[in-house]
N, C-alpha and C positions, 0 to 999 in steps of 0.2 A: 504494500500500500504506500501511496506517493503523498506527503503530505507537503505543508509551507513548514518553514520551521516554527514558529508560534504554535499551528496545531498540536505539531509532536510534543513542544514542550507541555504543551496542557494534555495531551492522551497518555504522555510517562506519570504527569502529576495523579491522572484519575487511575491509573493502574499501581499507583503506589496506594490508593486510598482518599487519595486529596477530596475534601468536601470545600473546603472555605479556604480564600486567600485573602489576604487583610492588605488594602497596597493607596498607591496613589499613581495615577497614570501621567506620563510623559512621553516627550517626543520620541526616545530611545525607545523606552517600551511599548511604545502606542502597538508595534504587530500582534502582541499578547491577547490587547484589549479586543480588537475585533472578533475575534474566533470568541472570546465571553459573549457577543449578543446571542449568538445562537448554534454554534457548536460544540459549545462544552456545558455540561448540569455543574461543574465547579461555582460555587456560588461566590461573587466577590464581594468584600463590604470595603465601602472607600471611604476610605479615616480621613481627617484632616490633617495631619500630620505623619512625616514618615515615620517619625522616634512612635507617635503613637500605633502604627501599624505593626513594627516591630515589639511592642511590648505587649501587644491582641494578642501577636503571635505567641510569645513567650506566657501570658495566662493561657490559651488554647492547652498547651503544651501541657503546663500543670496540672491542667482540670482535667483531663481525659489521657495525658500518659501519649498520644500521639504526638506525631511531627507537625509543628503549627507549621505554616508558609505564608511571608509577606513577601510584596513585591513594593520595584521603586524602581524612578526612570534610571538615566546616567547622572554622573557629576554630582551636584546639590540633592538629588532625591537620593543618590547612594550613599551617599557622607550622614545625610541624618538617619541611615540606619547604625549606624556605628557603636552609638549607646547603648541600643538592643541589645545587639552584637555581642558587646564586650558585656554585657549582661549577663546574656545566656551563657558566654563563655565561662564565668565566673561561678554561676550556678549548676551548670551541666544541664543546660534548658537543650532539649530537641529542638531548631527550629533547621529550616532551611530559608537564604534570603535569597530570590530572584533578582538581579537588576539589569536595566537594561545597560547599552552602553554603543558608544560610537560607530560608525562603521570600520570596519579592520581594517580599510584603507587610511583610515586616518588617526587609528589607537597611535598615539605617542606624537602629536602632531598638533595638541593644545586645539583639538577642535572644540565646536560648542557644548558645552555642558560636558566637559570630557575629565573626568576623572580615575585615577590611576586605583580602582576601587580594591581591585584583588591586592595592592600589593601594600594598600593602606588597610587592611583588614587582617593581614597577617597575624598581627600577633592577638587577634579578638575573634579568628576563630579558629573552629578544631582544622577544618580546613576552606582551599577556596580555589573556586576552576574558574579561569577563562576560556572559552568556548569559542575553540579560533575556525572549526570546523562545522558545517554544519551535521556532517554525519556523526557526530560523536554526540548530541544531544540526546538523545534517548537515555545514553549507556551512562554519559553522566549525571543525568537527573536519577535515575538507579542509583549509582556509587552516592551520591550526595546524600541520598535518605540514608542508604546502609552506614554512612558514616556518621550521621548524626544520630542515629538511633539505638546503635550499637556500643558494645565496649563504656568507655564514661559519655554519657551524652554530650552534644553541643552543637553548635550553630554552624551552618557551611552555606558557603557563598558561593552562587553560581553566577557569572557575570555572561551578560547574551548579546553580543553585538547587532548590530540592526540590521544589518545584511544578512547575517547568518538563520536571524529568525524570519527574513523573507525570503529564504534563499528554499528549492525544492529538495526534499530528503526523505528517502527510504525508510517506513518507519519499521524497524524489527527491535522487538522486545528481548534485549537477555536474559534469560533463564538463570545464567551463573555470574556471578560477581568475581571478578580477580582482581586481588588488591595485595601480591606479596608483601607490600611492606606494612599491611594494618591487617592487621592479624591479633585482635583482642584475646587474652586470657580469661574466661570469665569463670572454668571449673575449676576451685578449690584444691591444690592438694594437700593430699587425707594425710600425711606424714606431718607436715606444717597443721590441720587439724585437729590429730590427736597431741602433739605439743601444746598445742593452744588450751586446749581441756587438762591436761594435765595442770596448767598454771592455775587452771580454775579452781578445779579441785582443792588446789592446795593454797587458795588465796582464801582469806580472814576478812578483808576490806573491798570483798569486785565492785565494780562498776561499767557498765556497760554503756559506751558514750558513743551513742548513735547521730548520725550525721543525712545529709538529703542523700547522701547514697543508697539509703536503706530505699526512699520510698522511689526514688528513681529505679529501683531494681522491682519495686511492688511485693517490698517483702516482711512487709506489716504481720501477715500471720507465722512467716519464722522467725519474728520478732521475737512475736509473745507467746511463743513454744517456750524458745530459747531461755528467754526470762523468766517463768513459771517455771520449766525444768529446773533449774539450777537454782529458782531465787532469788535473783541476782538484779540490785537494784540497777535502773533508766533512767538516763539523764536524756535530753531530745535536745537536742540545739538547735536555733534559729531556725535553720533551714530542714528540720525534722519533725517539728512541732506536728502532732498529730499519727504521726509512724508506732507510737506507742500510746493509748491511751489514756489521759490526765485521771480518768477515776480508778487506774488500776494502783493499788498497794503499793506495788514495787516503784511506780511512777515518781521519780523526784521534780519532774519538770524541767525549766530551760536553765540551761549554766552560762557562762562569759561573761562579757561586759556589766549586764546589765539582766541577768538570772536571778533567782532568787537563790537564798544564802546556803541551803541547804543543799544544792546542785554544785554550787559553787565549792562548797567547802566539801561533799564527798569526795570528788576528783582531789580536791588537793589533799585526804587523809586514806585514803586508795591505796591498796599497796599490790594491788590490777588493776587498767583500765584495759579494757575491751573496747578498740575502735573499732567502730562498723561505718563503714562509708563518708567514714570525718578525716580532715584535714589537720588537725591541730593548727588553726587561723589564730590569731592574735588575739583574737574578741573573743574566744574561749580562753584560751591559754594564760592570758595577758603575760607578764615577763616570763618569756618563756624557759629561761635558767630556774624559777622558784616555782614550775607548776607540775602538781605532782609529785614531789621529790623522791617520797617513794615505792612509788608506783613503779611494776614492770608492767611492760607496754605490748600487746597483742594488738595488731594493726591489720584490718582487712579493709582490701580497696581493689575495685576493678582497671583503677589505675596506678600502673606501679612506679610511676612520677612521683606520687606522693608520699611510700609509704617511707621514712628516713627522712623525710624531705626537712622538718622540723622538728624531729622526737626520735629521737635513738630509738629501736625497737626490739624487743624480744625472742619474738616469734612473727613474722611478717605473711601476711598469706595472700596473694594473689589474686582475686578472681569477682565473680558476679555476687552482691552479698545474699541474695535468694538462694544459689546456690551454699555457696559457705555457709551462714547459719542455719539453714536446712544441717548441714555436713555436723555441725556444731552442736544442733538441739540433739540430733541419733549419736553422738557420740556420747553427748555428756549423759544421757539419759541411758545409756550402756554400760559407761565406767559407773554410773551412782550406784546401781541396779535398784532392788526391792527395797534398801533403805532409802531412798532419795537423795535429798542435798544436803550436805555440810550443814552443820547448824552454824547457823549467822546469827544466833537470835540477840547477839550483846551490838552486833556492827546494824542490824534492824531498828534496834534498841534504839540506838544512839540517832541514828536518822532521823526518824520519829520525834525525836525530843525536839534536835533541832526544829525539825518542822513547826514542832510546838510551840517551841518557844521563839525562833525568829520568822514566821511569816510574814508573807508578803501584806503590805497592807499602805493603809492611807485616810487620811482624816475627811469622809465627806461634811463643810459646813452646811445649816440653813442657807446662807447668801453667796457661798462662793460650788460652781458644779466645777465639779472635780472632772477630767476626763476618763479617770479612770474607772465610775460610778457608769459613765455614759457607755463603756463596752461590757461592763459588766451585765448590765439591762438590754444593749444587745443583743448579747448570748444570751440571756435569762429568756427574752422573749421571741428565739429563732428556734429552730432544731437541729439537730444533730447534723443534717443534711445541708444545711447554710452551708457558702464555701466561703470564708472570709479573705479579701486581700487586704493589702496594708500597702502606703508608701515607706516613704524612710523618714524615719526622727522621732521624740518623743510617742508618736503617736502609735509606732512601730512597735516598740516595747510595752506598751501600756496594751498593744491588742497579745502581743504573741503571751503576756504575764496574765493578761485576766480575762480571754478567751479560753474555753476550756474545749481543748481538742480530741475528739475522741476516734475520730478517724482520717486513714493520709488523705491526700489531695482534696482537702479542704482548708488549705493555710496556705496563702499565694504571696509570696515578699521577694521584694530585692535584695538578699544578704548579702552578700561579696562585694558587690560593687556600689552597693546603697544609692541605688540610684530616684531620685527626687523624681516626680510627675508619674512612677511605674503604676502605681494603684487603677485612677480613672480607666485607662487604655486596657489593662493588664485585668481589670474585672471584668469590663468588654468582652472580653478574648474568652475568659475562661464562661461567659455564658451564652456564649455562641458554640460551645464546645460541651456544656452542661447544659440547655434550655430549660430543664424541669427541675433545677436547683434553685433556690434564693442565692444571691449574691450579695454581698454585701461588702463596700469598701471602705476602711477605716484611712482617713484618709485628713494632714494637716492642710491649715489655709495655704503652706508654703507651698507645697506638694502638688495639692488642686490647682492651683493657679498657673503651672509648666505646661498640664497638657489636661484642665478643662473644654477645651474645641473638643474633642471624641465625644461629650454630649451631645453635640449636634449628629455626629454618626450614630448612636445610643438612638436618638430620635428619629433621623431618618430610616435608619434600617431595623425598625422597633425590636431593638435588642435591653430591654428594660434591667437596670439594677439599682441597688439604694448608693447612694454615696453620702457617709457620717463624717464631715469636718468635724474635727477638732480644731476647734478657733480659739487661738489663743493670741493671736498679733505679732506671734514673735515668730523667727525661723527659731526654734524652742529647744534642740538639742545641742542649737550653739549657745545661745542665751545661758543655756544651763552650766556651760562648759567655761564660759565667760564668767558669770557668778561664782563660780569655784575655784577657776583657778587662773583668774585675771583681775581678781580685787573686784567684781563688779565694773568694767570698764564696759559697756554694751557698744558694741558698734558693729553698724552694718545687720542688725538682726530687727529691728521693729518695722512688721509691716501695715500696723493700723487693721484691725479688726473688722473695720465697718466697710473698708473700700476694698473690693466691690461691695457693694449688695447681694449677698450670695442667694439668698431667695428671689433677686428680682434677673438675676443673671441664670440661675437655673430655669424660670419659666420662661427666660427670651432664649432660652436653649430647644422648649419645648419640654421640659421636666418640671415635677412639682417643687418647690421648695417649700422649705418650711426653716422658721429660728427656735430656739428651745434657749432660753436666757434662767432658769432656774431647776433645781432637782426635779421640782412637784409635774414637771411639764413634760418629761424626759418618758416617760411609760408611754403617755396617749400619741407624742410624737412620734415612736419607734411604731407603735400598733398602728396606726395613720400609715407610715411607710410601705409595713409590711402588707398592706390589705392591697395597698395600689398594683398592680400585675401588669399593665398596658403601657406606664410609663417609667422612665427611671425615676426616683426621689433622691433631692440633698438633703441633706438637711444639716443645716448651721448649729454645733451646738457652743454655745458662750461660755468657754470655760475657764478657766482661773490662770490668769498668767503668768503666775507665782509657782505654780506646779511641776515639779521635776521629774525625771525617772529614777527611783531605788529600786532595788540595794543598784550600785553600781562601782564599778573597779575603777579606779583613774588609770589612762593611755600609760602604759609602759609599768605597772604597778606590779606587785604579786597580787594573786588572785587572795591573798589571807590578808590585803589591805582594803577590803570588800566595805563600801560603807555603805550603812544599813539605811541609813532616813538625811533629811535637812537638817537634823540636832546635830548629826554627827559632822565633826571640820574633815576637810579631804586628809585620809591617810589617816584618820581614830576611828577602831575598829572595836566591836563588843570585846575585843579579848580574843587570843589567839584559841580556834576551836580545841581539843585536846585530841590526840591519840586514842583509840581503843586499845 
């Protein structure tokens, strides 16, 4: 069969699966567009922004475990994918970016709109094809998902000259993939396995510090094998929240930066930690000479980049974490046999108390709404099913601390790369990918305001979700940062609370808005939200600008300099936890 090249590219997309492409059309990519009026069922939604098409994509991704796909012309539409990009890279998001690009007559010859896209993308994705032929299009839109979708996920750029996609080309489908030199490991070996159990066995203080590998692998139920069999207390981090259930026993919650005390302070009195699909990043670890100390370290990762990368390791294991803590649960549940696991019951003990005694917590006033009252009523009045996204900053922490996650890919954030505006775009994404989910994006005024325009895509292509500002007037995680530990010097952080008008800018979007200025207002406002279906809702809530995020570690700190509330001065700590 004899196609244009535009068709092929979209008959390889539809036989990889492709339902939706999230893009913004241009002169380069215009050959794309045409085959979308009426030869392809690929459904397009045309964002306003390409950073917002890219970050659809990257919620798409999350929500349903699929390869999102955006597109974007040459030059200017390919450069604002970049932040996606370097996004997904960061997070090990699935996506693939189409862009278009110049005629090959004139690659490298400053023509219009002509940008050097593959070779600026290098180091922001897993990989990236320019497409100098037209016969090789098929083979590489194949190679492109299998690389993104495989081994550690990530983002791959396929750039489409404008010739090549009007040019005529044989369309034949490969059957086999050859890719000598990308050859992922993802099965476990059982020799590195049974070492692994072994440590377990014999460890006093585990912990098992699960990371977004786990759910990128979809391996939530050999999770909580794993931890039921052996006992053995969960920490989730950032980018894992939800991969382990918040009402399970063993569940300690989120550690790093800005976790709560008892997550925090297990890993650093561990004398195992058990990585599953984490990195040991800086905002867990924080100084990373004094975290853990003594702890021996079992590292599993489907990328083996990482495992040493920052933590000396013990026992290193290789491979898919679905597979491996599958490998993990049968072993250990073999070595224990008919008596079960180790008694922990003084290292449980101790958990526990902390728990007790240092929780998470925060003073709701009569006149001042707390934001963190506002997620908690959230969650109180969503279900289990809500998938909550988040931008980046106070209001990031305050949802991943006091949302309670009981299932994966319902917790959608920018961790690694913290990127500002992801929430709006990135809720988009993931309910065009979930339609029969509630969506909900917790979301700051600084946040909303980068890449609010996707409400008008929201509107037009009635793809409905709530979006909850947290309005506090400040960019608030600097502010906070500044308060601490710049004497109160504020600069560059007040944005003025009232400008815009987010209620009168959400209905000139075509959304409902709503303001919520006190506690008593916050129930009938959410329930209001949640009834509405046909359209998206903001809703403004007025919260206290005074309000921080705790417990939190100061940049470059040991994690055992963890301050607990605003009483405490940066670096006075309750007291160094003790040893079991």
């Amino acid at each position: 069969m004899t196609f244009k090249g535009a068709d092929a590219v979209l008959k390889a997309l539809e036989q990889e699966g492709v339902e939706v492409i999230f893009g913004i059309p241009g002169g380069a990519s215009m050959p794309i567009y045409d085959p979308l009026v009426d030869r392809s069922p690929i459904r397009h939604v045309l964002c306003r922004h390409e950073q917002g098409a890219g970050h659809a994509a990257e919620g798409y991704a999350w929500a349903t475990g699929k390869v999102g796909v955006c597109m974007a012309t040459s030059g200017p539409g390919a450069t604002n994918l970049v932040t996606p990009l370097a996004d997904a890279k960061m997070d090990s998001v699935p996506i693939v970016a189409l862009t278009g690009q110049v005629p090959t007559p004139v690659v490298g010859n400053d023509a219009f709109q002509e940008a050097d896209i593959t070779g600026i993308t290098i180091p922001v994705t897993k990989h990236n094809f320019l497409v100098k032929r037209p016969e090789d299009i098929v083979e590489t839109i194949r190679e492109a998902f299998h690389i993104a979708s495989t081994g550690r996920p990530g983002p791959v750029l396929v750039d489409l000259p404008k010739d090549v996609l009007n040019a005529d080309v044989e369309y034949v489908w490969p059957e086999k993939i050859n890719l000598p030199g990308y050859r992922p490991t993802t099965k476990g070996n059982n020799r590195q396995v049974s070492e692994a159990v072994k440590l377990i066995l014999a460890a006093e203080r585990p912990v098992l510090y699960v990371g977004g590998g786990v759910i990128k692998a979809d391996a939530a139920p050999e999770l909580l094998e794993l931890a039921s069999t052996g006992r053995l207390p969960v920490v989730t981090t950032l980018m894992a929240r939800g991969a382990f259930p918040d009402s399970n026993e063993l569940c300690l919650g989120m550690p790093g930066m800005h976790g709560n005390y008892t997550a925090v302070t297990a890993m650093q009195r561990a004398d195992l930690l058990v990585a599953l699909g984490a990195r040991f990043d800086d905002r867990v670890t924080g100084k990373l000479s004094a975290f853990a100390p003594n702890a021996k370290i079992v590292h599993v990762d489907v990328d083996p980049a990482e495992i040493g990368k920052n933590r000396a390791v013990d026992v290193p294991i290789v491979g898919d974490c679905k597979d491996v803590i599958a490998k993990l649960a049968h072993e250990l549940a073999k070595r224990q046999g008919e008596g079960g696991a180790p008694d922990r019951s003084a290292w449980i003990g101790q958990l526990d108390e902390w728990r007790r005694k240092y929780p998470l917590r925060y003073g709701q006033e009569p006149d001042r709404l707390k934001p963190q009252y506002c997620v908690e009523r959230l969650r109180a009045l969503a279900d289990d099913d809500t998938i909550c996204v988040s931008g980046v900053g106070q209001h990031q922490m305050h949802a991943a601390q006091y949302w309670r996650f009981e299932k994966p890919r319902h917790w959608i954030n920018s961790g690694g790369l913290g990127t500002m505006g992801f929430a709006v775009p990135a809720a988009m994404g993931a309910k065009v990918g979930q339609p029969d989910k509630r969506v909900v994006a917790i979301d700051g005024d600084g946040c909303f305001q980068m890449t609010a325009q996707e409400l008008a895509t929201s509107n037009t292509e009635k793809i409905p979700f709530i979006t909850a500002i947290l309005n506090n007037g400040y960019l608030g995680m600097v502010r906070q940062w500044q308060e601490l530990f710049f004497d109160e010097r504020y600069s560059g952080v007040y944005l003025n609370p009232d400008v815009p008008d987010y209620v009168k800018l959400a209905e000139a979007y075509g959304a409902v808005g709503m303001r919520v200025d006190s506690p008593e207002e916050v129930d009938a406002a959410i329930e209001k939200a949640y009834a509405v279906e046909d359209r998206s809702v903001v809703i403004d809530f007025r919260v206290d600008p005074r309000e921080g995020v705790f417990p939190m570690v100061p940049a470059g700190a040991s994690n055992d300099e963890i301050i607990l509330g605003p009483e405490f001065a940066p670096h006075e700590t309750p007291g160094e936890a003790p040893i079991v």
